[in-house]
TIGU-146449 format. One line per field, with one value per atom (N, C-alpha, C): z negated, x, y negated; residue in one letter; residue number from 1; atom name. Coordinates in steps of 0.001 Angstrom, whole numbers, plus 524288, in hexadecimal, padded with zeros to 5 digits. Layout:
! TIGU-146449
up	Z/...
east	X/...
north	Y/...
residuo	A/...
num	NUM/...
atomo	CA/...
This chain:
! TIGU-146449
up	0D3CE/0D347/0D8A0/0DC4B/0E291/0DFC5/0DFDE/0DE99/0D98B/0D907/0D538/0D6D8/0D2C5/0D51F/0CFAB/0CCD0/0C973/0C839/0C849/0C68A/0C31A/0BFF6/0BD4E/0B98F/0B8D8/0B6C6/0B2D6/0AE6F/0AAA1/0A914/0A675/0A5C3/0A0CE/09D37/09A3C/09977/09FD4/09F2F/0A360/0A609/0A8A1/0A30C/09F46/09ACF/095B9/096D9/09566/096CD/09BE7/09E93/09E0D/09FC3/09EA1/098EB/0962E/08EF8/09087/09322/09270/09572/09833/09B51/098CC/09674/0925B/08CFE/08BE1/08723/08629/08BCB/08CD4/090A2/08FC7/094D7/09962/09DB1/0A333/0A269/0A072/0A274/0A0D2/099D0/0972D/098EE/09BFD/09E19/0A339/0A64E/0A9F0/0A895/0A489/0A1B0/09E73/09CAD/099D7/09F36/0A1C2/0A6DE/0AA1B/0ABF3/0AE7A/0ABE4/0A6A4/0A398/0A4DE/0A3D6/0A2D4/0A778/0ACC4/0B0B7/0B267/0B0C0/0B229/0AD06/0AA4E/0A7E9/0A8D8/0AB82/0AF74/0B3CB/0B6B4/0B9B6/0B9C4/0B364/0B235/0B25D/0B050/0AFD2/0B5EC/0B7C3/0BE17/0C1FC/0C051/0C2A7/0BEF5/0BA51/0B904/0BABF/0BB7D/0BE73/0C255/0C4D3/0CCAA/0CBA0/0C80E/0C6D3/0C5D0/0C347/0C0B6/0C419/0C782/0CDCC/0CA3D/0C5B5/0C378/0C6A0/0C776/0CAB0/0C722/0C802/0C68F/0C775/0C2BD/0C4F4/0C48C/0C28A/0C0AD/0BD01/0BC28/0BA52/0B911/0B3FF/0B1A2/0ADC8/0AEF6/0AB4B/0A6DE/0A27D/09DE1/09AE6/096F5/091A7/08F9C/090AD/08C93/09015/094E0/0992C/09D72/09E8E/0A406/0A232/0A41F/0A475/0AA8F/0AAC3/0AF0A/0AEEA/0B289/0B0E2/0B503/0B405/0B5A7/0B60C/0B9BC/0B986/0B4BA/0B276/0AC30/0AF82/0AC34/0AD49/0A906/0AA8B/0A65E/0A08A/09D16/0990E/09B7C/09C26/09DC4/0A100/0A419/0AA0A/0A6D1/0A36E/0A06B/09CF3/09A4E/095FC/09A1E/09E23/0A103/0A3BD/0A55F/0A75C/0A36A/09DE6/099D3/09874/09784/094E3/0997E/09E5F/0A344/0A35B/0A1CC/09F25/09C8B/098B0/09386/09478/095BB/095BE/09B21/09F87/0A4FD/0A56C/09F8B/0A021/09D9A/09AC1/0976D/09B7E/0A1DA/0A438/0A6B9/0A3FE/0A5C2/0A0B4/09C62/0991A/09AC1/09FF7/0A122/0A3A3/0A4A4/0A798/0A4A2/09F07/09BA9/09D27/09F33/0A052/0A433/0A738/0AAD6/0A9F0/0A7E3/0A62D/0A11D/09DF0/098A6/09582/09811/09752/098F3/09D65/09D09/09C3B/09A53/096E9/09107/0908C/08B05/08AB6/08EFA/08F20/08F99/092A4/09619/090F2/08DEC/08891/08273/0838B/07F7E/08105/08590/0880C/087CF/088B9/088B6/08386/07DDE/07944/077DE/07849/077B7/0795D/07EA7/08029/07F6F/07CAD/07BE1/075EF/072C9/06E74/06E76/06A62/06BC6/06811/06B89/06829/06D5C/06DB5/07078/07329/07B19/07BB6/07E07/07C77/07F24/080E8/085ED/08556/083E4/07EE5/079F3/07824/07707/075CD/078F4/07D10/08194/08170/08301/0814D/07D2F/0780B/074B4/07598/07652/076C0/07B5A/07E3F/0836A/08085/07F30/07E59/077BD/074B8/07170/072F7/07787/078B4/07B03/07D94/07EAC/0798C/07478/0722C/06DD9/06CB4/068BD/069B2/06406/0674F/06952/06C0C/06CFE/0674F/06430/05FDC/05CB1/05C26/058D8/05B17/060C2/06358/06393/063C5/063AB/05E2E/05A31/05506/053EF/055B8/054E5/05A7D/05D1B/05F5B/05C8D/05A08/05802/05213/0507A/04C73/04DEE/0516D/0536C/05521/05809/058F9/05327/04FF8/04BCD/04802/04959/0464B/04834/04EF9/050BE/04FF6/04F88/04ED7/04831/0449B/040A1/04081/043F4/043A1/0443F/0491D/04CD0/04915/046E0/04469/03EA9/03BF9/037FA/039C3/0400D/041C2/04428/044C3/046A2/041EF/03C79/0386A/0363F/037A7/035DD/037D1/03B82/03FCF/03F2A/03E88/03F0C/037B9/033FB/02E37/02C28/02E12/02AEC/02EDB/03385/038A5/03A64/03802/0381B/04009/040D4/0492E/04952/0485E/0497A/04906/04A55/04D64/0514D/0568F/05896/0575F/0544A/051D2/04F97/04E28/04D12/0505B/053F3/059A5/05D06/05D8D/0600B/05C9D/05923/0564A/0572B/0563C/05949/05E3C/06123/06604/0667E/06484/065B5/06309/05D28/05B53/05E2E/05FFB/0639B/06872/06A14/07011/06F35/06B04/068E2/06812/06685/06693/06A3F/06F4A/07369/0779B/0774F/07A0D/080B4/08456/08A3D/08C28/0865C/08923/084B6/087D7/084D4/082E8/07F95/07B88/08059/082BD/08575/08A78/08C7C/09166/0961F/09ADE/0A051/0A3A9/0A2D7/0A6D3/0A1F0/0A4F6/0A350/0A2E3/09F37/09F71/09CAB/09E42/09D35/09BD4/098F5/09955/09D66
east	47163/476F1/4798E/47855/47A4B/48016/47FEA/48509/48523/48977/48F0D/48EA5/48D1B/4904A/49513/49698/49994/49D04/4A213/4A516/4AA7F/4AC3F/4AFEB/4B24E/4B68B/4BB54/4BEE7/4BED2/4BFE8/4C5AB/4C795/4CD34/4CD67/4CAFE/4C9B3/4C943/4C623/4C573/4CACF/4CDBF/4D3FD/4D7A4/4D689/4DAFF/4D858/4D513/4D145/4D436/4D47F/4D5A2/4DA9D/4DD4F/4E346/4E4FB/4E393/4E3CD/4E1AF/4DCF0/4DB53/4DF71/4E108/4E4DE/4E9AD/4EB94/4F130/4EFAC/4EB5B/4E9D4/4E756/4E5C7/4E2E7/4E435/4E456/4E64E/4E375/4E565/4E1A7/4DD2F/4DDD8/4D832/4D49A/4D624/4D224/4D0A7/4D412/4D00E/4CEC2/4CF48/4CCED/4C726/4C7F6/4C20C/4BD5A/4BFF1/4BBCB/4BC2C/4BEAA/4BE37/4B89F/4B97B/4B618/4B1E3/4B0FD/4ACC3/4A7BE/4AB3C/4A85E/4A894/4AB08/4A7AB/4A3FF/4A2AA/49EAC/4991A/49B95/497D0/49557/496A4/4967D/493A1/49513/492EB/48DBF/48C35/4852C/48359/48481/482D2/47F72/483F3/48386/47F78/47FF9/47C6C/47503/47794/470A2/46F8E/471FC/470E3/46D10/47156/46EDB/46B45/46A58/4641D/46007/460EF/45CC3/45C36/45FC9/4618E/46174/46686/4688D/46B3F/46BD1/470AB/47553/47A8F/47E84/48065/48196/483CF/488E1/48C3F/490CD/4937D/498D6/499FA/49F74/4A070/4A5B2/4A9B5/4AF27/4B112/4B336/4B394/4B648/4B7AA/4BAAE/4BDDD/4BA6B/4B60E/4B0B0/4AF0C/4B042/4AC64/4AABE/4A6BF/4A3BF/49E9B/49E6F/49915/49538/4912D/48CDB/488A6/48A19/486B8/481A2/47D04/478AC/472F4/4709F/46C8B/46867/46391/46296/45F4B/45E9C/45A0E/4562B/4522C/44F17/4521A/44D9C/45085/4525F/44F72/44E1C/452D0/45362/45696/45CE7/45C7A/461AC/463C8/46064/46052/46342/46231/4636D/4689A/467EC/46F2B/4702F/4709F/4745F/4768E/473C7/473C4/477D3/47637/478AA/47D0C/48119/4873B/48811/48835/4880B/486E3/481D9/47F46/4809B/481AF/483AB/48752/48D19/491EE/49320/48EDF/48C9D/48D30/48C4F/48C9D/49067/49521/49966/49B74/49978/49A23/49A88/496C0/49866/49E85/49EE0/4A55A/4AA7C/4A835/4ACC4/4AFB9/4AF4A/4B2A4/4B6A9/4B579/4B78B/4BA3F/4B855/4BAEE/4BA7C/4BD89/4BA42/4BB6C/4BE86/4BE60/4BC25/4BA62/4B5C3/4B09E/4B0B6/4AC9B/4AB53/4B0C9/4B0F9/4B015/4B41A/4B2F0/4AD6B/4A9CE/4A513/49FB0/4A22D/49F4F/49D72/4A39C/4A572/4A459/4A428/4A176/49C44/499EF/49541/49290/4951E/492B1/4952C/49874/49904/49572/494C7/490C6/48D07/48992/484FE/48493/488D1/48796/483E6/47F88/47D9D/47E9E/48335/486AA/48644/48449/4853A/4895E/4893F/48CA9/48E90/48B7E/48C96/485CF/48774/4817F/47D61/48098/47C55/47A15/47C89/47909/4756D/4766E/47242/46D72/46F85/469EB/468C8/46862/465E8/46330/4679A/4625A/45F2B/45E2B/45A52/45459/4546D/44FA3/44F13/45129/44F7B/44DC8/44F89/44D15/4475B/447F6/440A7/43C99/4402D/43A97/43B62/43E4C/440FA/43F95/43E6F/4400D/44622/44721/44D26/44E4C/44D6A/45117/452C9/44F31/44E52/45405/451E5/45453/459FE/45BD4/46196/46432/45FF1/46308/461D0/4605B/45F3B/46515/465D5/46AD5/46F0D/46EC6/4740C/473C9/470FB/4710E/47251/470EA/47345/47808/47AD5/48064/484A1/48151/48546/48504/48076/4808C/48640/48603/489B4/48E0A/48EFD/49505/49666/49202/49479/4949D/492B7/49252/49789/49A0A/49EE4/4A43E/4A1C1/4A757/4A753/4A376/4A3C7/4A786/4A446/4A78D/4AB3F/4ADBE/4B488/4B77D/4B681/4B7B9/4B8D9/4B39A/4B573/4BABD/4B744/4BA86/4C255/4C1DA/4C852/4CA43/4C573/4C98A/4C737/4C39C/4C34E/4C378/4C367/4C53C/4C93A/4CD62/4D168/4D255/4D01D/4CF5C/4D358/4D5A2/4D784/4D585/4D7E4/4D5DC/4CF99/4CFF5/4CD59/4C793/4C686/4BEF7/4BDE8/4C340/4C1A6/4C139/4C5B5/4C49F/4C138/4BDA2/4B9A0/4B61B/4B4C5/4B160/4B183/4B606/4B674/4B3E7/4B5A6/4B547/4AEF8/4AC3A/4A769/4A3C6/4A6E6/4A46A/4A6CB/4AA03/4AC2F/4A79D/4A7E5/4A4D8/49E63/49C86/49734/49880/49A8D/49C28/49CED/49F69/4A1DE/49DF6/49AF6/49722/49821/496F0/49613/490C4/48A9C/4884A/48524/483B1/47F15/47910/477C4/47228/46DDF/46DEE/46C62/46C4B/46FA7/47145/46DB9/46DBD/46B72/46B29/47040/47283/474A0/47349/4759D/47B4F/47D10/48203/482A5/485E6/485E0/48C03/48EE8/49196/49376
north	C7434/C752C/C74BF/C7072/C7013/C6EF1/C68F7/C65EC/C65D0/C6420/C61F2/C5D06/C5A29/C54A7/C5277/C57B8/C54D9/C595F/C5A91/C5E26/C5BA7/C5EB9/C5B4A/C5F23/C5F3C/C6269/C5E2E/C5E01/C59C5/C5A56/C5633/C572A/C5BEF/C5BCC/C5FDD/C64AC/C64C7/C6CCF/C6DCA/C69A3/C6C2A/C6CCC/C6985/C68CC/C6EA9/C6FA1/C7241/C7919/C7941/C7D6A/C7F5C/C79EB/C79F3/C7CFA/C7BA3/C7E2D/C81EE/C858C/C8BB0/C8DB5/C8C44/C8E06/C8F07/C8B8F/C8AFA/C8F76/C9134/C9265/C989A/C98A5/C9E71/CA124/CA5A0/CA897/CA949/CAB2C/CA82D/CAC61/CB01E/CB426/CB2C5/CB227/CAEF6/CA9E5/CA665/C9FE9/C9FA1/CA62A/CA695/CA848/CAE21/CAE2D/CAA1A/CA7F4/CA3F0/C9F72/C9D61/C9AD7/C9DCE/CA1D9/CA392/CA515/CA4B2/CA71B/CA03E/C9B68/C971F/C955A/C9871/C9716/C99CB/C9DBB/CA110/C9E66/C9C33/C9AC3/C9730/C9258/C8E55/C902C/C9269/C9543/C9688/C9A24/C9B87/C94F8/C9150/C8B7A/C8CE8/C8B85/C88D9/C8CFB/C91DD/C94AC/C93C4/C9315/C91DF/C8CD9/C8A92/C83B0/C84BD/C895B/C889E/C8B42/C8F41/C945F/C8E39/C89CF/C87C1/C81F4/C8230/C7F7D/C7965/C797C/C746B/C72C1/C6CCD/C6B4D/C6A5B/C6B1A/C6B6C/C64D3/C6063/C5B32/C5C7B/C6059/C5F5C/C6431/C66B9/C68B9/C6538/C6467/C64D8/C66F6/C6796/C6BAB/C6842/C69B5/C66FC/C694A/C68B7/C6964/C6DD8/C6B7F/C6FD8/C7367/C7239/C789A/C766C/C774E/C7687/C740B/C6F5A/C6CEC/C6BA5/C6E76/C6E0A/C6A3F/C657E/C6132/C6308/C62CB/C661A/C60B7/C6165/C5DA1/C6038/C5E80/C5EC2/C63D6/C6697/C6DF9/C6E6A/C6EF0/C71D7/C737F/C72D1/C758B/C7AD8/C7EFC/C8464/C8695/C81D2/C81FD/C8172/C7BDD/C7BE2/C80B2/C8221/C86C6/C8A1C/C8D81/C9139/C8E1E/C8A6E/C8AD3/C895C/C86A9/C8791/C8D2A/C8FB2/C96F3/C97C4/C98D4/C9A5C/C9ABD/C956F/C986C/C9CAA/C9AE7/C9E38/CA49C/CA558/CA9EC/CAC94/CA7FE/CAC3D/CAD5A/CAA69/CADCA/CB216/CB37E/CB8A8/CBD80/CBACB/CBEA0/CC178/CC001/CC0B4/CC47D/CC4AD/CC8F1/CCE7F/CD291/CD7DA/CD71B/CD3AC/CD34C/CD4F3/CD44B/CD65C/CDA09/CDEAE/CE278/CE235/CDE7F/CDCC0/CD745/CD407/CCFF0/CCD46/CCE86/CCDC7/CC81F/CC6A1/CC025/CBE41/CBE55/CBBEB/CBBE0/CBF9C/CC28D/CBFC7/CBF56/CBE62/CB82F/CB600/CB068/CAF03/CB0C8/CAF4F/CB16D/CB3D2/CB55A/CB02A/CB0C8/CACC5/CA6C4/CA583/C9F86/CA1DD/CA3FC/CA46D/CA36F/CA788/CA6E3/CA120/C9E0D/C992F/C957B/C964F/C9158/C923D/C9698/C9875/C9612/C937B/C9272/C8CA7/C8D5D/C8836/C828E/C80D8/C7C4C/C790D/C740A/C7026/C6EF1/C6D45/C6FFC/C743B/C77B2/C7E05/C7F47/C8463/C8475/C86EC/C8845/C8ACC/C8662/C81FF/C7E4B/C78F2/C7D6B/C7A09/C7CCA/C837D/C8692/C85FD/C839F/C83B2/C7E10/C7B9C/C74E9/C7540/C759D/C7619/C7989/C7DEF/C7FDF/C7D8A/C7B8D/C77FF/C72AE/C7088/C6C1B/C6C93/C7212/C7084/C7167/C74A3/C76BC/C7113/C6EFD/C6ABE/C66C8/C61E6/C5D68/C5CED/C58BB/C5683/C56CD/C544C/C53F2/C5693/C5C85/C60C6/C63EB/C64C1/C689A/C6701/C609B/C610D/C61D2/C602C/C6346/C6943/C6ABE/C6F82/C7337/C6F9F/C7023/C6F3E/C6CDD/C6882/C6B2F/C6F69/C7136/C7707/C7A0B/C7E5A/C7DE1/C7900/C791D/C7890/C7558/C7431/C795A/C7CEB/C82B8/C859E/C85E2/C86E4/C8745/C820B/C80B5/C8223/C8145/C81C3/C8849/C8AFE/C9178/C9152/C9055/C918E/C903D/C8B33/C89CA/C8F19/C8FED/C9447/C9709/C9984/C9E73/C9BE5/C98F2/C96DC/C9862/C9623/C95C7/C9C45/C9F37/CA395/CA6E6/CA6B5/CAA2B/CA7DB/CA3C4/CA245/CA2FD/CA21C/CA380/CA74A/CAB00/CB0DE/CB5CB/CB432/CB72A/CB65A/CB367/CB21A/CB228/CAF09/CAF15/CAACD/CA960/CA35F/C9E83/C9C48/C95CB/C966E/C9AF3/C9A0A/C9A3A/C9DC2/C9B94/C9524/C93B4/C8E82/C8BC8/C8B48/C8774/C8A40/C8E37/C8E4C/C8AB1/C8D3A/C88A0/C838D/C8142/C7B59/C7A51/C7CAA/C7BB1/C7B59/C7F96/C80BE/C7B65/C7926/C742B/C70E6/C7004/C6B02/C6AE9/C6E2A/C6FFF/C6E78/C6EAE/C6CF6/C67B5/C6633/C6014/C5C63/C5E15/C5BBC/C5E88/C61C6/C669D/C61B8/C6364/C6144/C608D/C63E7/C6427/C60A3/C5BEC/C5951/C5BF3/C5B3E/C5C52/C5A15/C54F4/C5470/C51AB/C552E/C55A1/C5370/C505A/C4FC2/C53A4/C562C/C59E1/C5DD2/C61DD/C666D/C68BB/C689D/C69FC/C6FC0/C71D9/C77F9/C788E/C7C32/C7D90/C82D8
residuo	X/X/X/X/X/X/X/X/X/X/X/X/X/X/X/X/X/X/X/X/X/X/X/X/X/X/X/X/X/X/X/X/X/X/X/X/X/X/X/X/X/X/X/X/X/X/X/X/X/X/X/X/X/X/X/X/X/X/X/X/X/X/X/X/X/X/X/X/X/X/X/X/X/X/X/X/X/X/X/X/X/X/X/X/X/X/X/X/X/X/X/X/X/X/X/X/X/X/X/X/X/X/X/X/X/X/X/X/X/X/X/X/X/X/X/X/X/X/X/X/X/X/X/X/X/X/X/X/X/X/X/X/X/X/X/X/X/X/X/X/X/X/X/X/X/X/X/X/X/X/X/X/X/X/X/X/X/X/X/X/X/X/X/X/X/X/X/X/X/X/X/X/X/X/X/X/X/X/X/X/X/X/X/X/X/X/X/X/X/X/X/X/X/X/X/X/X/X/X/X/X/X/X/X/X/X/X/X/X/X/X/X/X/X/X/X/X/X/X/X/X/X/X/X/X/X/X/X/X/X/X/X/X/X/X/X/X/X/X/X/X/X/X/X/X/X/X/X/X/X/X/X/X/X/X/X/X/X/X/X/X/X/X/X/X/X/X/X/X/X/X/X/X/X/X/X/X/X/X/X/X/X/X/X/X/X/X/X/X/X/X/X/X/X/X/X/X/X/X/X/X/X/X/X/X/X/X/X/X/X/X/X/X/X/X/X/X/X/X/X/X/X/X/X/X/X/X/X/X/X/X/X/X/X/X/X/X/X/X/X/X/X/X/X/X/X/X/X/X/X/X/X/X/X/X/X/X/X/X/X/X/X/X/X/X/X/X/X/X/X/X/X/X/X/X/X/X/X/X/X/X/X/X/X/X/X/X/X/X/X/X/X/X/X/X/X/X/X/X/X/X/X/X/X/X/X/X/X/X/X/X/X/X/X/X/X/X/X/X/X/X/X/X/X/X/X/X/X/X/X/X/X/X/X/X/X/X/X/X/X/X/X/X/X/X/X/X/X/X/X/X/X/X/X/X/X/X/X/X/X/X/X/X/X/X/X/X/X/X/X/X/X/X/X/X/X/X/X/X/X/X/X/X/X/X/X/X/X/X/X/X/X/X/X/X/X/X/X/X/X/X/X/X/X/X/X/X/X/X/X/X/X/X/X/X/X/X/X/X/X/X/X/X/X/X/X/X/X/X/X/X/X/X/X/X/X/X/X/X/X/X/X/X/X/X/X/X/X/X/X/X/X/X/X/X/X/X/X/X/X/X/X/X/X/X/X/X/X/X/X/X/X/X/X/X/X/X/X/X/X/X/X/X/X/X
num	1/1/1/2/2/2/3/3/3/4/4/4/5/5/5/6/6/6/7/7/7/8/8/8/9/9/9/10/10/10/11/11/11/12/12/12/13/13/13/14/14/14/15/15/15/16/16/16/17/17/17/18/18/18/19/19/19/20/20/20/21/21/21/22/22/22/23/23/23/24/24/24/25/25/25/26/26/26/27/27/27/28/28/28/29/29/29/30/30/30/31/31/31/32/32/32/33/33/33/34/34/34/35/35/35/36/36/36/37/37/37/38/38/38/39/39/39/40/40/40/41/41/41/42/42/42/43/43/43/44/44/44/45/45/45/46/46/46/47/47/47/48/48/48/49/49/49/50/50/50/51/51/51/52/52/52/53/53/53/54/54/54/55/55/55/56/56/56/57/57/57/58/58/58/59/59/59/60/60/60/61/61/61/62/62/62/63/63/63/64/64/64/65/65/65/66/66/66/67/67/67/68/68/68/69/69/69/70/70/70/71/71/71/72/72/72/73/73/73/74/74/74/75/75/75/76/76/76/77/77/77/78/78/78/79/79/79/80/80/80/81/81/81/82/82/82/83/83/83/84/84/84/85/85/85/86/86/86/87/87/87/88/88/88/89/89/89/90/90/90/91/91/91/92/92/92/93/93/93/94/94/94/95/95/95/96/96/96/97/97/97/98/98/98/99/99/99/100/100/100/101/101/101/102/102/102/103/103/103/104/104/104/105/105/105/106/106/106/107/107/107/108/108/108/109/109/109/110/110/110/111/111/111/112/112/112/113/113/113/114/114/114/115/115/115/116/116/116/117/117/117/118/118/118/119/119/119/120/120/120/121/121/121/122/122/122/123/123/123/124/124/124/125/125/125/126/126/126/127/127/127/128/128/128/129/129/129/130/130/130/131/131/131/132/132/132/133/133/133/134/134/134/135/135/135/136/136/136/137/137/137/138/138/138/139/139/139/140/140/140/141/141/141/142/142/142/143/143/143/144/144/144/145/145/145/146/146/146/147/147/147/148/148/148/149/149/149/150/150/150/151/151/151/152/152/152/153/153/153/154/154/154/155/155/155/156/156/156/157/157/157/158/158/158/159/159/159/160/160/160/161/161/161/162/162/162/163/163/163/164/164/164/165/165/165/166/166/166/167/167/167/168/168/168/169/169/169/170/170/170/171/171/171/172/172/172/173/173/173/174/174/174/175/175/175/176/176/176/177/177/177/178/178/178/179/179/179/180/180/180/181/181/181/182/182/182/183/183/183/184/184/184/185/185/185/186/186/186/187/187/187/188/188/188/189/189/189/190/190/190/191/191/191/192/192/192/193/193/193/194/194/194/195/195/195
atomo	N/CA/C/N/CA/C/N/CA/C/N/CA/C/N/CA/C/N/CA/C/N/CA/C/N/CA/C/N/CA/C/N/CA/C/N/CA/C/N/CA/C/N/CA/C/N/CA/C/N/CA/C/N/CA/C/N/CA/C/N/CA/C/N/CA/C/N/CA/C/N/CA/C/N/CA/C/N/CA/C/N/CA/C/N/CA/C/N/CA/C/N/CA/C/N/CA/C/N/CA/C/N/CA/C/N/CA/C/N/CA/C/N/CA/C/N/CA/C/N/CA/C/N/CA/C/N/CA/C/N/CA/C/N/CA/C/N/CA/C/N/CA/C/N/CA/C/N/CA/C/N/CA/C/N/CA/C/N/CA/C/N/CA/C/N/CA/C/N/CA/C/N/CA/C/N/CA/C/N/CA/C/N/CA/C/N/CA/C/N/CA/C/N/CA/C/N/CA/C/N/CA/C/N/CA/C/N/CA/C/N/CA/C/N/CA/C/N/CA/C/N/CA/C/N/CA/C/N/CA/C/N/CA/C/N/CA/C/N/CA/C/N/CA/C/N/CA/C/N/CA/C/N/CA/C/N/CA/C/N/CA/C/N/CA/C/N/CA/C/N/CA/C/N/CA/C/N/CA/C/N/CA/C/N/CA/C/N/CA/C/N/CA/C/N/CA/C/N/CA/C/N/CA/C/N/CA/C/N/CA/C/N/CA/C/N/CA/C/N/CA/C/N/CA/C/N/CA/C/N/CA/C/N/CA/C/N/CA/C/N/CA/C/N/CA/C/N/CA/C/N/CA/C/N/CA/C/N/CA/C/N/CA/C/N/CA/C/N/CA/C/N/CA/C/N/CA/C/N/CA/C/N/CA/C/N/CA/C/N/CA/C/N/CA/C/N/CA/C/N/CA/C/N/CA/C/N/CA/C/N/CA/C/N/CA/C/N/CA/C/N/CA/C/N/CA/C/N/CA/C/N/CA/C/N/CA/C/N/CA/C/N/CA/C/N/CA/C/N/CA/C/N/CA/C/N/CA/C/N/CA/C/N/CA/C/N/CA/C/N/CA/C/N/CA/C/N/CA/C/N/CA/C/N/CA/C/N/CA/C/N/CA/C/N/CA/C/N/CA/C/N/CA/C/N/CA/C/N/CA/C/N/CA/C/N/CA/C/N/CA/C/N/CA/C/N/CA/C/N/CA/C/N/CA/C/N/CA/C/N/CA/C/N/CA/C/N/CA/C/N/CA/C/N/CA/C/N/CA/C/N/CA/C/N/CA/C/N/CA/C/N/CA/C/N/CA/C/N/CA/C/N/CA/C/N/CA/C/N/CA/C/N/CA/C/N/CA/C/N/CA/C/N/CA/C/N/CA/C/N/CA/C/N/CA/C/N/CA/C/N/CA/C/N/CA/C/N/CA/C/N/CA/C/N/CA/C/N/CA/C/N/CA/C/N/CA/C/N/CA/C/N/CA/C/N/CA/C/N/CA/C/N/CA/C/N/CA/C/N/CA/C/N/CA/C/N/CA/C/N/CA/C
């Protein structure tokens, strides 16, 4: 993790920002802001624990992508989790700051889901690829994400016409099947990419 030889900020995540900005109030897109850089952050610190080199970070529409020279399964497994699970550690902070508490919670159980894409569904394909063949293990991926999504959309569905919640359980749901669809992180990847 010496150099960077690639950094990049897309027209997307400024047009991206611009709308959280217009749409949310600042505490809240300072909290979830600072929640998914601290989550970024666990990436980059399990990199340097497992001494990955870093080719590149860019921002986009969808988040933060860490282009990474290829790691061990073992080595990958642990900086994948490393988001996810090291912004968990920002949960005792609640009392003190509870947005980002809340934000740094709620990204966490998101990207922990394992839908292609996110990196719940990286930790799940990596230790299926060593015990699996290749071919088993990506349907056996590609059959846990589509469990997923058809879980999420149920509960979008519920939640907005017998919990009467609104709109928003449904467009999470979207988002979360769009995001499996369009995911940033290839099945099989050269380089490691992390959210």
């Amino acid at each position: 993790m010496r150099t960077f030889h690639q950094s990049d900020i897309s027209a997307g995540f400024l047009l991206t920002l611009a709308g959280a900005m217009l749409l949310l109030p600042l505490r809240w897109l300072l909290a979830a802001a600072g929640a998914a850089a601290f989550h970024e952050l666990c990436h980059l610190l399990a990199l340097q624990i497992c001494r990955g080199q870093v080719r590149g970070i860019r921002l986009g529409a969808r988040g933060a992508v860490i282009d990474a020279l290829p790691l061990s399964p073992a080595k990958d497994l642990f900086c994948t989790l490393a988001g996810p699970l090291g912004a968990l550690l920002l949960l005792p902070l609640a009392r003190w700051f509870p947005r980002l508490a809340l934000c740094a919670g709620i990204q966490s159980i998101y990207n922990l889901l394992p839908v292609a894409g996110l990196d719940g569904g990286r930790a799940l394909e990596r230790p299926l690829s060593l015990f699996l063949p290749s071919g088993t293990a990506e349907k056996v991926c590609g059959a846990v994400d589509v469990l997923v999504k058809v879980l999420m959309a149920a509960l979008g569905l519920w939640g907005t016409f017998v919990l009467k919640l609104g709109l928003l359980p449904v467009l999470a749901a979207i988002l979360l099947i769009r995001k499996g669809r369009t995911g940033k992180i290839p099945c099989k990847s050269g380089a490691m990419r992390v959210q």
